[in-house]
C-alpha positions in Angstrom: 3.2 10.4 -47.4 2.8 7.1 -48.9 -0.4 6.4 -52.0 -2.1 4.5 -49.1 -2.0 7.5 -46.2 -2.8 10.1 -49.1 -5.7 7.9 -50.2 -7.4 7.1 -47.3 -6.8 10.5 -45.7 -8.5 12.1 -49.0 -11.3 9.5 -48.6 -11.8 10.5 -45.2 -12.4 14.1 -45.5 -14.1 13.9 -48.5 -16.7 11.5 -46.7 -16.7 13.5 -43.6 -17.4 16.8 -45.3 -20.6 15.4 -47.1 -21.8 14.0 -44.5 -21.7 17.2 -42.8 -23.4 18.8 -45.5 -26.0 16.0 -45.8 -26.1 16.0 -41.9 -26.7 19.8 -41.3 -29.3 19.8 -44.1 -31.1 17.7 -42.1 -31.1 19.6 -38.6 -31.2 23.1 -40.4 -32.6 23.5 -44.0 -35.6 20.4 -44.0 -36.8 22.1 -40.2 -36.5 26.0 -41.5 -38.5 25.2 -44.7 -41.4 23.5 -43.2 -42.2 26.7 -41.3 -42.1 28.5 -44.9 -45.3 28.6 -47.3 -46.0 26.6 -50.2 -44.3 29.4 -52.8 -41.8 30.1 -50.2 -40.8 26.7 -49.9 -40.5 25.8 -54.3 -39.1 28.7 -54.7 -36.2 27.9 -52.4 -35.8 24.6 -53.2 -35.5 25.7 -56.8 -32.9 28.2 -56.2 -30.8 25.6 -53.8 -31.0 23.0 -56.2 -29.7 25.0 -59.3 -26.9 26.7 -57.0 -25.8 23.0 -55.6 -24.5 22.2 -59.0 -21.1 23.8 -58.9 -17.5 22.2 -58.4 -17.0 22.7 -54.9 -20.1 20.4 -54.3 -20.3 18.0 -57.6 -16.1 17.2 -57.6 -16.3 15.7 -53.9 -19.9 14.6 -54.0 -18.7 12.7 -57.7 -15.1 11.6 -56.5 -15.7 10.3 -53.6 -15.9 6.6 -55.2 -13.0 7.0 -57.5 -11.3 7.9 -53.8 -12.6 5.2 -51.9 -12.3 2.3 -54.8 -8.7 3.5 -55.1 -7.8 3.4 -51.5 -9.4 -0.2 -51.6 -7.4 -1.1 -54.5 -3.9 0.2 -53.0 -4.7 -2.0 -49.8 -5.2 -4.9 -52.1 -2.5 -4.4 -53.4 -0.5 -4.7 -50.5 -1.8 -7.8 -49.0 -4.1 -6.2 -46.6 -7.4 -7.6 -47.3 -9.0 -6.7 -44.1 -8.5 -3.2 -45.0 -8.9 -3.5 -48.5 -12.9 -4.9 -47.8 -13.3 -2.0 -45.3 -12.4 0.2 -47.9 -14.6 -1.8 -50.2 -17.4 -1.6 -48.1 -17.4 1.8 -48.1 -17.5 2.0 -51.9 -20.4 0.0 -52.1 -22.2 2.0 -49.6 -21.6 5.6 -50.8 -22.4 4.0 -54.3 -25.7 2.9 -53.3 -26.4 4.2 -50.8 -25.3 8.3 -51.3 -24.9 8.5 -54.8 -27.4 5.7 -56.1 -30.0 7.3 -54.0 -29.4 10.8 -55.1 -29.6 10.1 -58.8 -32.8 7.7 -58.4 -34.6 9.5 -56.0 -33.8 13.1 -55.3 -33.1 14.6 -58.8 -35.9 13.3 -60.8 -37.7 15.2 -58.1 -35.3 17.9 -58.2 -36.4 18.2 -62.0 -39.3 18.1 -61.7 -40.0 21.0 -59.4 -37.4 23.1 -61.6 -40.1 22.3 -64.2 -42.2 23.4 -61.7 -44.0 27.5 -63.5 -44.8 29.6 -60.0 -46.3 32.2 -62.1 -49.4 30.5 -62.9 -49.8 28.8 -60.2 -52.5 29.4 -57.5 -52.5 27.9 -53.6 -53.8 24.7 -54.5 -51.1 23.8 -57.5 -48.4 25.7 -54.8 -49.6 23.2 -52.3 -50.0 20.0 -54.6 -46.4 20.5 -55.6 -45.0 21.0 -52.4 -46.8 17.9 -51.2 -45.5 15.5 -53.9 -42.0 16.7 -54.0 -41.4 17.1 -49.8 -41.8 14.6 -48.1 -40.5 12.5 -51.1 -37.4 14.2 -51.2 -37.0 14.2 -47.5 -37.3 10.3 -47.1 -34.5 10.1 -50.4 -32.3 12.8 -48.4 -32.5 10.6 -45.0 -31.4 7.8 -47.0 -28.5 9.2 -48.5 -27.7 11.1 -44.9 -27.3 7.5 -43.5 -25.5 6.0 -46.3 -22.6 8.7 -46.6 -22.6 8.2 -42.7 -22.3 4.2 -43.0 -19.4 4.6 -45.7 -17.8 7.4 -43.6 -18.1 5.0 -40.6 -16.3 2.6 -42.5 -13.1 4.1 -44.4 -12.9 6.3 -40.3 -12.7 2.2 -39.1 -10.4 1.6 -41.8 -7.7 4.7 -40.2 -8.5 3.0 -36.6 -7.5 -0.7 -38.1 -4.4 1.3 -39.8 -3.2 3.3 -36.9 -3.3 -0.1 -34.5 -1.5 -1.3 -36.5 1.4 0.6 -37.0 
């Protein structure tokens, strides 16, 4: 296997499996904790978001651009600019649009519910929180959701432009 095939077959999972995760947050976890109360719901979200950071998630979720600016380099490189912009594009987009959005919008939120003290809360605080970190967070996850889609959908087109031409 050539630097070209590894690269772009590494780019490819590693896009594909977080959109997944980003994907089946969004049809499982964001429906499941609306039916959940206040408490219920920053407590979770408290717990998920402090379990998250571990290397399975933060190596593929961080290396994804080092992947996909390398893969674009390589094809570059060897002439092929079509591909090489494909590849490119998809940079950009998980960039921006995945990684961008997740540090600008979902962790300061993410920080600030884990600053978030349950103990003295009552209903009203509970509910207050909930209500400026939810729906928030949501919009910032749909965002990223779409954009690791978009740059999946472009380094999957890049394999497709590769394999006709072979």
């Amino acid at each position: 296997m050539n630097a070209q095939n590894a690269l772009l077959g590494a780019s490819i999972l590693a896009t594909g499996l977080m959109s997944g995760l980003w994907y089946g947050w969004s049809v499982s976890v964001i429906p499941g904790t609306r039916r959940v109360p206040d408490g219920t719901y920053i407590t979770t979200m408290q717990s998920i978001n402090r379990a998250i950071i571990n290397p399975a998630f933060v190596i593929p979720f961080m290396g994804i651009p080092a992947l996909l600016v390398g893969a674009s380099v390589v094809q570059f490189q060897a002439g092929d600019h079509r591909r090489g912009w494909l590849l490119a594009g998809a940079s950009a987009t998980y960039l921006v649009g995945v990684l961008g959005v997740t540090v600008g919008g979902n962790v300061p939120l993410n920080d600030a519910l884990d600053a978030f003290d349950l103990g003295d809360a009552d209903e009203r605080a509970l509910s207050t929180r909930r209500r400026t970190y939810e729906r928030p967070w949501n919009r910032w996850h749909y965002l990223r959701t779409q954009g690791n889609i978009a740059s999946f959908a472009h380094v999957s087109a890049e394999a497709i432009v590769a394999k006709k031409e072979e």
